[in-house]
VOBA-1610 file (N, C-alpha, C; in pm, whole numbers, padded with zeros to 5 digits, always signed):
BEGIN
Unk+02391-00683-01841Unk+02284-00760-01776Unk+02183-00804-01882Unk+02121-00930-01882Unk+02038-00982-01980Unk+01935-00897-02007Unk+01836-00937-02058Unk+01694-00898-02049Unk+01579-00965-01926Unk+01605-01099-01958Unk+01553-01130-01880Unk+01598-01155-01689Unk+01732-01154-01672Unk+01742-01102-01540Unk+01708-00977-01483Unk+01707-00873-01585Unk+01702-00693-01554Unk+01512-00722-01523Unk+01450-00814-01600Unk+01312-00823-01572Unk+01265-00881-01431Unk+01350-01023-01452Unk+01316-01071-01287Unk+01379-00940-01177Unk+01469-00858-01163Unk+01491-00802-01046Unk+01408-00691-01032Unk+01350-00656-01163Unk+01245-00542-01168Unk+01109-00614-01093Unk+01084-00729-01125Unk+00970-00760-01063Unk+01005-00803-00857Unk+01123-00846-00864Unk+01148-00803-00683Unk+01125-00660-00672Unk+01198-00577-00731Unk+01205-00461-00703Unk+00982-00420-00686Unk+00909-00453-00741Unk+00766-00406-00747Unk+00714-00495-00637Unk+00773-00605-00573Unk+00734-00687-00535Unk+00592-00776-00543Unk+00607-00832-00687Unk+00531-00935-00779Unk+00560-01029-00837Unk+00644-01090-00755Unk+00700-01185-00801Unk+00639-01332-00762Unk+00705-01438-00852Unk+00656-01600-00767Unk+00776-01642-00730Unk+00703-01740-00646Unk+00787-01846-00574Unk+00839-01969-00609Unk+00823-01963-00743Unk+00878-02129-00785Unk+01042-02156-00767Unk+01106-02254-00791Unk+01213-02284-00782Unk+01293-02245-00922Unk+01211-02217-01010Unk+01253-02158-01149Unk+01313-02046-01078Unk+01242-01994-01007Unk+01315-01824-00943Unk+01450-01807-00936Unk+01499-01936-00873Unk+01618-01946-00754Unk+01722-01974-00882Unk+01672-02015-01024Unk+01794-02084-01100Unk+01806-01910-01213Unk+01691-01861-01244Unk+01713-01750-01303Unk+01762-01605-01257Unk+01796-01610-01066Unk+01846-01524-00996Unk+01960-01563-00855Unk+02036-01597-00911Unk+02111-01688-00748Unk+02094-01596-00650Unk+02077-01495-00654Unk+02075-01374-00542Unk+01959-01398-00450Unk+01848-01447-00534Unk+01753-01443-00482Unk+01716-01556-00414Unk+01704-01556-00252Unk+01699-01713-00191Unk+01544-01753-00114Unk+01502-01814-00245Unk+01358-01876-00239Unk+01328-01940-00101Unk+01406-02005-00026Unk+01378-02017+00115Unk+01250-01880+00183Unk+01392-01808+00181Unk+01297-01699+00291Unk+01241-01617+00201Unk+01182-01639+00082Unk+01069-01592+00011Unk+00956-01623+00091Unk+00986-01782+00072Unk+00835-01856+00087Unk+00785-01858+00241Unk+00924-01812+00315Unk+00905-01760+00493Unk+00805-01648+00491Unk+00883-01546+00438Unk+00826-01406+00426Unk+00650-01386+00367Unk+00638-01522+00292Unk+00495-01524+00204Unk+00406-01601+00307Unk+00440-01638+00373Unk+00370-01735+00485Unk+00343-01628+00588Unk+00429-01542+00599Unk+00345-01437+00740Unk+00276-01324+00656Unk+00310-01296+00490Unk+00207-01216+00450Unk+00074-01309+00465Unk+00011-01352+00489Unk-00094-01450+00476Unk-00206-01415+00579Unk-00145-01346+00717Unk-00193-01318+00779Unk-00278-01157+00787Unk-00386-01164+00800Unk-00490-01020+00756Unk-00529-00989+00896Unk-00589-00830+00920Unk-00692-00830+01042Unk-00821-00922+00952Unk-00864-00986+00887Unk-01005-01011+00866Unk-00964-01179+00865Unk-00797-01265+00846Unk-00772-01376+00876Unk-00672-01382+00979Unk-00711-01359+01149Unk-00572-01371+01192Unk-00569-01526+01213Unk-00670-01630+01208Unk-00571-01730+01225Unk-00561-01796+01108Unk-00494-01868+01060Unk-00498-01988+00951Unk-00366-02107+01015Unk-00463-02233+00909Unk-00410-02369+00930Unk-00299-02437+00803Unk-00267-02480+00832Unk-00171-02549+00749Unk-00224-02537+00592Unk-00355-02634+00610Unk-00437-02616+00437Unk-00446-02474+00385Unk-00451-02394+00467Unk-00529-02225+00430Unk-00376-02155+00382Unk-00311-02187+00454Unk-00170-02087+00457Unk-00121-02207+00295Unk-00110-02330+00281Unk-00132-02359+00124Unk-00219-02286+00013Unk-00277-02339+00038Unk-00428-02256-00039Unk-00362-02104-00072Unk-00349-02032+00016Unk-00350-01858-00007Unk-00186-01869-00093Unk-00073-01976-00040Unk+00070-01941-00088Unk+00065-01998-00194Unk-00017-02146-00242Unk+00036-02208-00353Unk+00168-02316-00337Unk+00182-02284-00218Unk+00323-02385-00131Unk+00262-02502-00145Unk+00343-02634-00131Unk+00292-02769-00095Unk+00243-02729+00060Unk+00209-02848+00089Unk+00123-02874+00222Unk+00246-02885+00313Unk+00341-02990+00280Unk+00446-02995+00363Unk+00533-02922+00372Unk+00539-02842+00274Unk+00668-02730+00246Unk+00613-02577+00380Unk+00460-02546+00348Unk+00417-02531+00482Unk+00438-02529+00590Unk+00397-02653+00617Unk+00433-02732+00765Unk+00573-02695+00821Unk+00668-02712+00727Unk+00815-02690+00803Unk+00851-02504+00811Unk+00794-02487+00729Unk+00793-02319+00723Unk+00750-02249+00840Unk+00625-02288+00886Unk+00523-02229+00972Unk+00611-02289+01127Unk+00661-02446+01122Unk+00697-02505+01216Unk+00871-02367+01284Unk+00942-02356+01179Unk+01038-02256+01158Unk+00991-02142+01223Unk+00932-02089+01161Unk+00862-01887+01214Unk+00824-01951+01370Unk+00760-02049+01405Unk+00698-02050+01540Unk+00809-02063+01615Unk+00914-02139+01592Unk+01015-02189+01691Unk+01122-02060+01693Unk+01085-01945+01618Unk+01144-01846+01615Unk+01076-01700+01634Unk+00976-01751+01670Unk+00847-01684+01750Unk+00788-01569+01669Unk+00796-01576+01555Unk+00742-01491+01449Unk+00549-01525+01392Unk+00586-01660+01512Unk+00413-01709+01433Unk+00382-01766+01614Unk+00249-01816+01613Unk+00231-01840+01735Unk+00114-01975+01735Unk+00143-02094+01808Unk+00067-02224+01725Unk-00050-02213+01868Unk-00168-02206+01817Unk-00298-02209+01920Unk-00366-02406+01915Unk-00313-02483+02046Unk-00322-02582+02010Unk-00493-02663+02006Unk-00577-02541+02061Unk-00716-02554+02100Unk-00772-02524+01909Unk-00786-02432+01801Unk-00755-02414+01688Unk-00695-02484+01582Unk-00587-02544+01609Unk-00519-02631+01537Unk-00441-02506+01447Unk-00444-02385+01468Unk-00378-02282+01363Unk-00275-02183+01443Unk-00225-02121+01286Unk-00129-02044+01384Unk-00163-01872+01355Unk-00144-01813+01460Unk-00114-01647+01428Unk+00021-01606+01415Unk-00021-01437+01392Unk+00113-01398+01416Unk+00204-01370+01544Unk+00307-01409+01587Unk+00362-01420+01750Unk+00415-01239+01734Unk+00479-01248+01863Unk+00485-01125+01874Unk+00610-01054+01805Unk+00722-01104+01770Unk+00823-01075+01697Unk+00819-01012+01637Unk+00717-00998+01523Unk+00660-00961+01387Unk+00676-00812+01418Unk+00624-00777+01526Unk+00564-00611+01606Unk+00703-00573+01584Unk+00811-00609+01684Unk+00900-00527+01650Unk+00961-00473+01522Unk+00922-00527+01382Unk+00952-00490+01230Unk+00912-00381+01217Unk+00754-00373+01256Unk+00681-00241+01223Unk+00685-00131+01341Unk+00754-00165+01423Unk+00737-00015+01518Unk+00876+00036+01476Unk+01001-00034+01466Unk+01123+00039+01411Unk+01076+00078+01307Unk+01034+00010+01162Unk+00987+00092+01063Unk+00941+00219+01119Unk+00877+00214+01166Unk+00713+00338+01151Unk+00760+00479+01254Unk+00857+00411+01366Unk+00890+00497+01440Unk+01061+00568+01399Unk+01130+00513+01307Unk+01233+00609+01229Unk+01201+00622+01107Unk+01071+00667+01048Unk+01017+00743+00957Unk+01008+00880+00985Unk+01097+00944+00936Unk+01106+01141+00959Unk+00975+01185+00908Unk+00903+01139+00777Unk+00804+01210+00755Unk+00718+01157+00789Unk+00682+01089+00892Unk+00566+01087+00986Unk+00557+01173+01073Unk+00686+01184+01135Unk+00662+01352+01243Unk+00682+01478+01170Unk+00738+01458+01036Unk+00664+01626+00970Unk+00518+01588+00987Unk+00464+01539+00934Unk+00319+01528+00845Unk+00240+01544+00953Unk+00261+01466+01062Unk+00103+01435+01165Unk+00037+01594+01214Unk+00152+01712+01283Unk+00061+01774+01280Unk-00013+01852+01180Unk+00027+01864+01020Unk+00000+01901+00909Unk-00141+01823+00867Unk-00145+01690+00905Unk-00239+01615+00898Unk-00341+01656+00951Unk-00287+01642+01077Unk-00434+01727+01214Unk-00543+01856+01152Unk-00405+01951+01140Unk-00487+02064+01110Unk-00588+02052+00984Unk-00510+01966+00842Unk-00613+01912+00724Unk-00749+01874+00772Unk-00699+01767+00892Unk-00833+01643+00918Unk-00941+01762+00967Unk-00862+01874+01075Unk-01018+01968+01114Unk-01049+02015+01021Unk-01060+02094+00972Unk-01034+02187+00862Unk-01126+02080+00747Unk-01078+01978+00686Unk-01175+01942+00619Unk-01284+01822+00627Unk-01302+01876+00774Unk-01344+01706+00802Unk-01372+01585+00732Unk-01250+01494+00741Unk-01201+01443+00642Unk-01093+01345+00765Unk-01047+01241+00684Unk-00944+01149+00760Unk-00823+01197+00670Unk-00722+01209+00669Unk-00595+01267+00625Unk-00475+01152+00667Unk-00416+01064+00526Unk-00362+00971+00579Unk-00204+00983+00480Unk-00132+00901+00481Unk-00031+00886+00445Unk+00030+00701+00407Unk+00039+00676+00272Unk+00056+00513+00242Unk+00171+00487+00194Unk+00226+00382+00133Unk+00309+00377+00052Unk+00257+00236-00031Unk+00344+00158-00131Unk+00307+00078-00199Unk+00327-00028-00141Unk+00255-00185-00167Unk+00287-00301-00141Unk+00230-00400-00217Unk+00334-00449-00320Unk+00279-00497-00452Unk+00151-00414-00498Unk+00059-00438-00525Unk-00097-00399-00580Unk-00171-00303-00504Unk-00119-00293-00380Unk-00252-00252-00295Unk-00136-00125-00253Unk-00197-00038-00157Unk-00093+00089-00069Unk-00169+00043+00070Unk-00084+00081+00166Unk-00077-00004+00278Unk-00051+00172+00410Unk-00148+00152+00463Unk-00165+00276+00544Unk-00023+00299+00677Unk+00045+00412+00641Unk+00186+00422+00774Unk+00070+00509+00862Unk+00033+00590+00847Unk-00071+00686+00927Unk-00196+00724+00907Unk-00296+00726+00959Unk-00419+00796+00919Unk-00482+00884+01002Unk-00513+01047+01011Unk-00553+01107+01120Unk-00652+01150+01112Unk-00792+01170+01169Unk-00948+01150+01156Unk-00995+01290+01243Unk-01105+01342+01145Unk-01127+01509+01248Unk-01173+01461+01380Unk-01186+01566+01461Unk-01200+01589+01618Unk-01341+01609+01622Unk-01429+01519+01533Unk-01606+01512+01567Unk-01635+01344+01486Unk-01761+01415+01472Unk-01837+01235+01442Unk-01824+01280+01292Unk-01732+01292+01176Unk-01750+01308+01038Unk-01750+01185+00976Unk-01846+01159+00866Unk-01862+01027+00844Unk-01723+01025+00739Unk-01566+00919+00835Unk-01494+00894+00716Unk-01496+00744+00724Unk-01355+00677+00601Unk-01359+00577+00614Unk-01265+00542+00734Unk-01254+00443+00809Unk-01149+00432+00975Unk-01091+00334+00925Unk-00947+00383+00834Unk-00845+00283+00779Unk-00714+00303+00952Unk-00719+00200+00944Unk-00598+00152+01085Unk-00436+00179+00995Unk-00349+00185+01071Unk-00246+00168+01003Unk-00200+00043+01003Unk-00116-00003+00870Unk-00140-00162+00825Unk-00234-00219+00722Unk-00368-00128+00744Unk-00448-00142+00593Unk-00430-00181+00462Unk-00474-00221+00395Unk-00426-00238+00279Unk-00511-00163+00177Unk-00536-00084+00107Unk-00638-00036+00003Unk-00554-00069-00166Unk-00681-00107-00262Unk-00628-00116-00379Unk-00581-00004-00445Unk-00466-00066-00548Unk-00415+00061-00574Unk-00461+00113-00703Unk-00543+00046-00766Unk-00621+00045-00903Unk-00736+00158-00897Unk-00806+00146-00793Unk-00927+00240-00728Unk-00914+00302-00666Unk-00867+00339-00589Unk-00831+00431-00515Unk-00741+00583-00528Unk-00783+00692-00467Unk-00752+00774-00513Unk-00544+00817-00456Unk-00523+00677-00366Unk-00401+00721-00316Unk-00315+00644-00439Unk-00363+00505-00477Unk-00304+00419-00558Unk-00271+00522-00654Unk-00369+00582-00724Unk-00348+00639-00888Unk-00226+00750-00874Unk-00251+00836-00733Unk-00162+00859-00706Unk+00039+00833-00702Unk+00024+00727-00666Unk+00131+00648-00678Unk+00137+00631-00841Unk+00024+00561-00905Unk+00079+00516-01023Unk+00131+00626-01148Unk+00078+00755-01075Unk+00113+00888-01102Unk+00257+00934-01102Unk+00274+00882-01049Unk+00460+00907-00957Unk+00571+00870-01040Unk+00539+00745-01033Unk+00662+00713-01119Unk+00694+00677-01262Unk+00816+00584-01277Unk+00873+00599-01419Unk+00742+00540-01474Unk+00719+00534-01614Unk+00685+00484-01724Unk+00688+00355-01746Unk+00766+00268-01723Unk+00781+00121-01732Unk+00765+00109-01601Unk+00788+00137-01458Unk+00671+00077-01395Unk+00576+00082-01399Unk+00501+00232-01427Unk+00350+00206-01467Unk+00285+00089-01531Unk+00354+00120-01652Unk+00310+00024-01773Unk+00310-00158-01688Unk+00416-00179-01626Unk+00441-00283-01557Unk+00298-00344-01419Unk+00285-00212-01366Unk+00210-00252-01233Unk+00031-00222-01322Unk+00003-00167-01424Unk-00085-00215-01483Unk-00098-00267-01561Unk-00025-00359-01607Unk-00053-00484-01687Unk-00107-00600-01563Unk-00014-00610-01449Unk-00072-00693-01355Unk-00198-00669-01334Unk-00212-00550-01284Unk-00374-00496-01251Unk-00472-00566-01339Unk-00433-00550-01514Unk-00532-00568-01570Unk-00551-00743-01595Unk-00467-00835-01555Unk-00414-00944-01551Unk-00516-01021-01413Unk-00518-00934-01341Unk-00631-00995-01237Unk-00729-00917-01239Unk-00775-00839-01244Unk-00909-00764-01275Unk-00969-00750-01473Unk-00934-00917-01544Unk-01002-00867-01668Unk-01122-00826-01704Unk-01234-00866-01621Unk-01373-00810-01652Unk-01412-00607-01605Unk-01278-00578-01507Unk-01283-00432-01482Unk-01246-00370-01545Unk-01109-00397-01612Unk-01009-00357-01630Unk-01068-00213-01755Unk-01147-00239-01854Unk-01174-00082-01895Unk-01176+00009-01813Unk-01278-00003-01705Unk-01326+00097-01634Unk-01210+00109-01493Unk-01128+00013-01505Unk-01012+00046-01395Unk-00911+00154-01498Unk-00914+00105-01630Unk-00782+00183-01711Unk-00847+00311-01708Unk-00985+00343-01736Unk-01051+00465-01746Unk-01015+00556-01630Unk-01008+00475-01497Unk-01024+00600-01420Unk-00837+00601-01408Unk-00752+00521-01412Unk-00574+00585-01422Unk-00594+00700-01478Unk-00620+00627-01622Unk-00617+00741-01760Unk-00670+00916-01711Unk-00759+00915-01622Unk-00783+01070-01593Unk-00746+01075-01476Unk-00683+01019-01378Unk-00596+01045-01282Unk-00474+01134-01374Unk-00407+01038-01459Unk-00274+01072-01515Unk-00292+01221-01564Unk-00450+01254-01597Unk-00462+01411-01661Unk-00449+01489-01522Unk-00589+01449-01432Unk-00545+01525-01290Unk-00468+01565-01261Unk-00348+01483-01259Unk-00222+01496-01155Unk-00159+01612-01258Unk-00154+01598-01373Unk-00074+01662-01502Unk-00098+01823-01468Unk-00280+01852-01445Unk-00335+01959-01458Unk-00338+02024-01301Unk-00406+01945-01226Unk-00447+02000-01098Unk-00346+01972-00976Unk-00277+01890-00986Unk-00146+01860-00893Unk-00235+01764-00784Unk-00321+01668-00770Unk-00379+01566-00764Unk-00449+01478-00838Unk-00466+01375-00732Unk-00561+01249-00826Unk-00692+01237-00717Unk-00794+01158-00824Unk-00923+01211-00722Unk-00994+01002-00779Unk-01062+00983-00670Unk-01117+00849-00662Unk-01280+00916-00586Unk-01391+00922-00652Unk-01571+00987-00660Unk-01620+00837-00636Unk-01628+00782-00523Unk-01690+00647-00518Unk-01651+00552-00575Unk-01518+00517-00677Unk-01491+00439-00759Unk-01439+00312-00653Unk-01364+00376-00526Unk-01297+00240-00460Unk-01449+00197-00349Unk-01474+00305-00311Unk-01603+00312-00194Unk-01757+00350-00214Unk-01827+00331-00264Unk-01930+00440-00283Unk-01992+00499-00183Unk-02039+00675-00210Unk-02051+00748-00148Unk-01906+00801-00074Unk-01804+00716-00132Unk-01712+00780-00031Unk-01596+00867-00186Unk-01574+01013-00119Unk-01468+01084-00216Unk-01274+01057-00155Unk-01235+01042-00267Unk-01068+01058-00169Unk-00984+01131-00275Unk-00931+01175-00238Unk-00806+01285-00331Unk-00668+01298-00257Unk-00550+01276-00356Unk-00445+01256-00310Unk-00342+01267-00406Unk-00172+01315-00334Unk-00073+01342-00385Unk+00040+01269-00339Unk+00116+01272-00485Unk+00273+01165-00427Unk+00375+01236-00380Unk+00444+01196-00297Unk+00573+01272-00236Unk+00691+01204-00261Unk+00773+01206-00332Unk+00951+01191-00351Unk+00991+01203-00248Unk+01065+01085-00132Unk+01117+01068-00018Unk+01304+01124-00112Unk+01375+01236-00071Unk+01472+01257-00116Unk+01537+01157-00102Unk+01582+01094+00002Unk+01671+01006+00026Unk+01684+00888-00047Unk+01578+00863-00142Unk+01561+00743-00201Unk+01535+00764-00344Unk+01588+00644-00456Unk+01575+00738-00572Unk+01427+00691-00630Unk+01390+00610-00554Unk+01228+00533-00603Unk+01094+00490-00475Unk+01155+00601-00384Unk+01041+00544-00269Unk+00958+00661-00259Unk+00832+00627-00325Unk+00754+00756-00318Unk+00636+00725-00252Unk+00598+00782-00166Unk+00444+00782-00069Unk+00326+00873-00105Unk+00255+00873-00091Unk+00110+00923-00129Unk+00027+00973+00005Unk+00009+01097+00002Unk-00112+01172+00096Unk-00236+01197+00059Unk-00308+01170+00149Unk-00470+01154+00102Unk-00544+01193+00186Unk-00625+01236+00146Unk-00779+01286+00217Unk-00900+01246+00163Unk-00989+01185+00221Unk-01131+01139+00197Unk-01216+01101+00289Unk-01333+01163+00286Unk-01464+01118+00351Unk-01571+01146+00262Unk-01725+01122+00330Unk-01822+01162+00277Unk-01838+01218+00186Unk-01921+01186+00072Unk-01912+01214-00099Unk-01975+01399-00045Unk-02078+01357+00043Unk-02138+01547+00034Unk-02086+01604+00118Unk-01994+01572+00203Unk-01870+01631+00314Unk-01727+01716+00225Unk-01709+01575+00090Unk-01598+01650+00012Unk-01637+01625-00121Unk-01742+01703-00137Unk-01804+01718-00319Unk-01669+01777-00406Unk-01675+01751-00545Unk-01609+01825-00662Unk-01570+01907-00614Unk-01666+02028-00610Unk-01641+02170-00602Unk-01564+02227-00462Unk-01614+02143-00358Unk-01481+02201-00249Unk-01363+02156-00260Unk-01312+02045-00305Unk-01240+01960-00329Unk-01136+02066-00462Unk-01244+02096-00583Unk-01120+02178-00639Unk-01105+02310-00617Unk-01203+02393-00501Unk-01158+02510-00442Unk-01127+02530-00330Unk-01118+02439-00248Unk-01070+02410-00127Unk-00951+02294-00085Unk-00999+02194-00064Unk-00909+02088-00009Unk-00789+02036-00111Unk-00883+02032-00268Unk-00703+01993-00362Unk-00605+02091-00347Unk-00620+02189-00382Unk-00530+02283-00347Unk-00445+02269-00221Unk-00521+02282-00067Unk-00450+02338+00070Unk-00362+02157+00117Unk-00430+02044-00013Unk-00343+01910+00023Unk-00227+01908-00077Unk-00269+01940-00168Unk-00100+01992-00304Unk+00026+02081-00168Unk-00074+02207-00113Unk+00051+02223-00039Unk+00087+02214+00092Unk+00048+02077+00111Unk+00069+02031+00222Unk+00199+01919+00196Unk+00167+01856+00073Unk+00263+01790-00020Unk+00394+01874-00014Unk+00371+01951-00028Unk+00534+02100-00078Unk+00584+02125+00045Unk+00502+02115+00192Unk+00564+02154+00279Unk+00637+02037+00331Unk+00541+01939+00313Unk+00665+01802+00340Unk+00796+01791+00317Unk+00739+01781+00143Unk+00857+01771+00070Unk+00982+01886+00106Unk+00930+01984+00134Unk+01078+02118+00168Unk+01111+02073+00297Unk+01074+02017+00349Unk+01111+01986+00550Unk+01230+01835+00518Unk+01160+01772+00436Unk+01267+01662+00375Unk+01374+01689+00326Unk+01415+01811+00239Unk+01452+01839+00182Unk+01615+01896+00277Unk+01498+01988+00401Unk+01646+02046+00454Unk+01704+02000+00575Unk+01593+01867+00561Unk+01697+01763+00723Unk+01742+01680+00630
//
């Protein structure tokens, strides 16, 4: 295999890739059609559910018309939904069924939730579970204590960065070496004016995780808000690794409980997963 094909499938594989038609001649496998399908319903956010023809350009980089027939496609196949009072489209209901099969034959969601529960009382704290999506980690679960504790109220579907955050570093904790190196070069590629103080805080994640068997994010993604978190090796897969996390209130989960309390009892909450995976 070349160099440069082993590169383009590495970058599907991270999913960071573009959409040009260069794509389609340096990978025949890869069929730029339903790229630019698939990039047209990422487009849609809880903070943008509707967009118009120009916007869904704008955010893809697609022509205007290339658009138009795209969006015209997903609707007539009910994946998008055209509001003719708006002039825009959402997402139709189709879409739903992707994520409830996902989410509902995930085994380690029904280990974890009540493992979660007992975390979330216990440290009042939200106790969640992500995985990666390109740049950001993208919430499968999040479970919140049984009072008014000030956390953050990530929905599942969320997206949090994975640069700041204490689940991301996590992740970037996890795996090989050339993805690292790979998914922060991008990082630092769109964040150049951060990027010291984004490499600063990896760089002592990578010690964390080395030393304490977590990674910890002290206001860096939120201020006032603490989060600490560990990666889990899905056995079944030789590269799908997810991240567990806990965070609320900076004086709810200070340093010091955090490394005599909660890092610890979430490291082995991590181990009990992982052994329940292990023997189904």
């Amino acid at each position: 295999m070349s160099i440069k094909l082993e590169t383009i499938r590495f970058e599907h594989q991270m999913g960071i890739d573009n959409l040009s038609d260069e794509q389609a001649q340096k990978d025949r496998q890869f069929v730029t059609a339903l790229a630019r399908g698939l990039e047209i319903l990422r487009c849609f956010k809880t903070e943008d559910p509707f967009l118009g023809n120009q916007e869904l350009a704008e955010k893809t980089g697609l022509p205007k018309p290339t658009v138009s027939r795209l969006a015209y496609t997903l609707t007539a196949l009910g994946y998008l939904k055209y509001s003719k009072n708006l002039r825009k489209y959402q997402l139709g209901t189709a879409v739903l069924s992707f994520g409830y099969n996902l989410l509902s034959n995930m085994e380690i969601l029904q280990i974890a939730r009540p493992l979660f529960r007992e975390l979330a009382d216990h440290a009042q704290a939200a106790v969640g579970i992500c995985a990666q999506d390109r740049l950001n980690m993208v919430y499968l679960e999040n479970i919140y204590p049984n009072t008014n504790a000030v956390v953050l109220r990530h929905r599942i579907g969320d997206q949090i960065p994975m640069a700041t955050t204490s689940t991301g570093r996590a992740f970037l904790c996890a795996i090989d070496a050339k993805s690292r190196e790979y998914l922060m070069d991008q990082i630092r590629l769109r964040n150049p004016d951060d990027w010291p103080e984004i490499k600063q805080g990896i760089d002592q994640a990578l010690i964390d995780y080395k030393t304490l068997g977590y990674c910890l994010s002290l206001g860096d993604y939120s201020k006032g808000v603490h989060g600490i978190a560990v990666p889990i090796k899905i056995p079944s897969s030789d590269s799908n690794i997810m991240t567990i996390s806990c965070g609320a209130a900076a004086f709810q989960l200070s340093r010091e409980i955090i490394k005599s309390d909660i890092g610890p009892r979430l490291v082995h909450v991590a181990l009990q997963i992982q052994s329940q995976l292990v023997r189904t």
